[in-house]
Backbone as numpy.savetxt, mean C-alpha at the origin, in Angstrom:
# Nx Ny Nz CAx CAy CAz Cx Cy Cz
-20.42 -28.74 -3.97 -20.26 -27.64 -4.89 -21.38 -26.61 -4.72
-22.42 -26.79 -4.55 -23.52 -26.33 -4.63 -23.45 -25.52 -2.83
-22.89 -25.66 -1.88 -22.33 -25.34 -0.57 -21.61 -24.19 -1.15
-20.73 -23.96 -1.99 -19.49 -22.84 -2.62 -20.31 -22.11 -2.56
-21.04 -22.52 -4.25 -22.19 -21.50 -5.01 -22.52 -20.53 -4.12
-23.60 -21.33 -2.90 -24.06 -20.47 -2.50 -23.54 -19.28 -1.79
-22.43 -19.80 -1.14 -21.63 -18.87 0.04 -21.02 -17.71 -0.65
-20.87 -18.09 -2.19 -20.56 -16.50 -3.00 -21.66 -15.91 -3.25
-22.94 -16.68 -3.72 -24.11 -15.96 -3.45 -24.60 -14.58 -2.22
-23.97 -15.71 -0.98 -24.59 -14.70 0.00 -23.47 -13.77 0.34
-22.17 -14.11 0.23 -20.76 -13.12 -0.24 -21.13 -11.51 -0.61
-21.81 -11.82 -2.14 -22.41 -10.68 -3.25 -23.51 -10.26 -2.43
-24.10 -10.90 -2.08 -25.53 -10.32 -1.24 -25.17 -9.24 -0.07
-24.38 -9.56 0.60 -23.94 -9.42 2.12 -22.82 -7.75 1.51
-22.44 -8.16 0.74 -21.28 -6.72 0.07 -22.26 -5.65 -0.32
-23.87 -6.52 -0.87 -24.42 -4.80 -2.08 -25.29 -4.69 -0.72
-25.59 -5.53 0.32 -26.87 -4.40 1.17 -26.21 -4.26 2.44
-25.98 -5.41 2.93 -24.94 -4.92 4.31 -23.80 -3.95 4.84
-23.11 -3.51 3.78 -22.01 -3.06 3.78 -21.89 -1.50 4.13
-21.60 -0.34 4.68 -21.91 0.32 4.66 -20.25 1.16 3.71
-20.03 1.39 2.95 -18.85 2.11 1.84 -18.64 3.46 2.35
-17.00 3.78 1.98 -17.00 5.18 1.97 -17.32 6.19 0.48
-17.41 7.22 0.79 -17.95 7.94 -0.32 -16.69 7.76 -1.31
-16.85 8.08 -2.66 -15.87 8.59 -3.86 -14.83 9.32 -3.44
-15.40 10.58 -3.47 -14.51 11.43 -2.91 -13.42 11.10 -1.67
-14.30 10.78 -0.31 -12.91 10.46 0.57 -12.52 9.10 0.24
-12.57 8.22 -0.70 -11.78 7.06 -1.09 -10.70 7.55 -1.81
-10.85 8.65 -2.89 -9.96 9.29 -3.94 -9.10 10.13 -2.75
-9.20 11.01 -1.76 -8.52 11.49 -0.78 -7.63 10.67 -0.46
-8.19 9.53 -0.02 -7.20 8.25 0.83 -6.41 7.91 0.15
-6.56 7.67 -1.47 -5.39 7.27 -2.07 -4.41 8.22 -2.61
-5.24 9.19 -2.77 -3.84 10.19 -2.44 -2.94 10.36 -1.72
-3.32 10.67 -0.70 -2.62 10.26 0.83 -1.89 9.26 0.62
-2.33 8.34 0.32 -1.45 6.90 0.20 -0.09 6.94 -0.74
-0.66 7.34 -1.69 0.22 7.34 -2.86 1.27 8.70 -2.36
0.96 9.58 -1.82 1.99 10.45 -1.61 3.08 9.91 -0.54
2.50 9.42 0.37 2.99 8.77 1.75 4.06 8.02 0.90
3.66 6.84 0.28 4.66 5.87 -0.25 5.42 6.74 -1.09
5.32 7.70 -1.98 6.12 8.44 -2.96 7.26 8.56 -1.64
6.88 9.78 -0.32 7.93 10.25 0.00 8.65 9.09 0.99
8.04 8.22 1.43 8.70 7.27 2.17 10.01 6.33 1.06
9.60 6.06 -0.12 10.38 5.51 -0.86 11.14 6.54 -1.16
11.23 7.71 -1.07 12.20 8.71 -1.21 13.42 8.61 0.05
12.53 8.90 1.11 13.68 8.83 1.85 14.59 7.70 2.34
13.95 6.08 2.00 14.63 4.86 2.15 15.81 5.02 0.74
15.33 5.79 -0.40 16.66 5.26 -1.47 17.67 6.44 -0.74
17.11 8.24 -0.44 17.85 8.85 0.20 19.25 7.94 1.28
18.29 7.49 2.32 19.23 6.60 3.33 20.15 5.60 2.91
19.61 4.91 1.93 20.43 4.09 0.93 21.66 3.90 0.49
21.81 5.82 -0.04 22.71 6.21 -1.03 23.97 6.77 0.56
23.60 6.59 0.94 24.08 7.62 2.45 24.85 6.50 2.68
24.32 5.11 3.27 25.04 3.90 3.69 25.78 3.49 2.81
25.30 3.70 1.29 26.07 3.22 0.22 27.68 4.19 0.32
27.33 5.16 0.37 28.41 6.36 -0.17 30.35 5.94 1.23
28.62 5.86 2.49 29.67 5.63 3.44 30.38 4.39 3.76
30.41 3.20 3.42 30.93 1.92 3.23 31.71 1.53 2.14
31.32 2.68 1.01 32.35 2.64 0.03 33.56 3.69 0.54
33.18 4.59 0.96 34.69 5.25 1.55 35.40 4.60 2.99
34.35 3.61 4.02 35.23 2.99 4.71 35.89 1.78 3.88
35.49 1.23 3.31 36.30 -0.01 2.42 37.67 0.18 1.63
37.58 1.70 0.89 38.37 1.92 0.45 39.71 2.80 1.06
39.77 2.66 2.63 40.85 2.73 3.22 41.36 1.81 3.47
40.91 0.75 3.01 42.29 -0.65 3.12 42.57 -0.99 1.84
């Protein structure tokens, strides 16, 4: 147990001095980016969706 402890010890240690972070700002950029990316990507998968949907219901309903 005392093997764990420590390895989160040096975990926390190793994250606050080793680490080198990106700034605020371009982290808040990135998730913008992100979040827009997925907005329009999930746009155009339900877009494509409705397309396959629309068209399998009008081939089905010629028999």
């Amino acid at each position: 147990m005392n093997n764990f402890i420590q390895y989160i010890k040096d975990s926390f240690e190793e994250l606050s001095t080793n680490m080198t972070w990106i700034s605020r700002e371009e982290a808040q950029k990135s998730t913008v980016v992100v979040a827009v990316f997925t907005i329009v990507f999930a746009l155009a998968v339900a877009f494509i969706d409705k397309v396959f949907q629309s068209s399998l219901d009008k081939f089905f309903n010629l028999f």
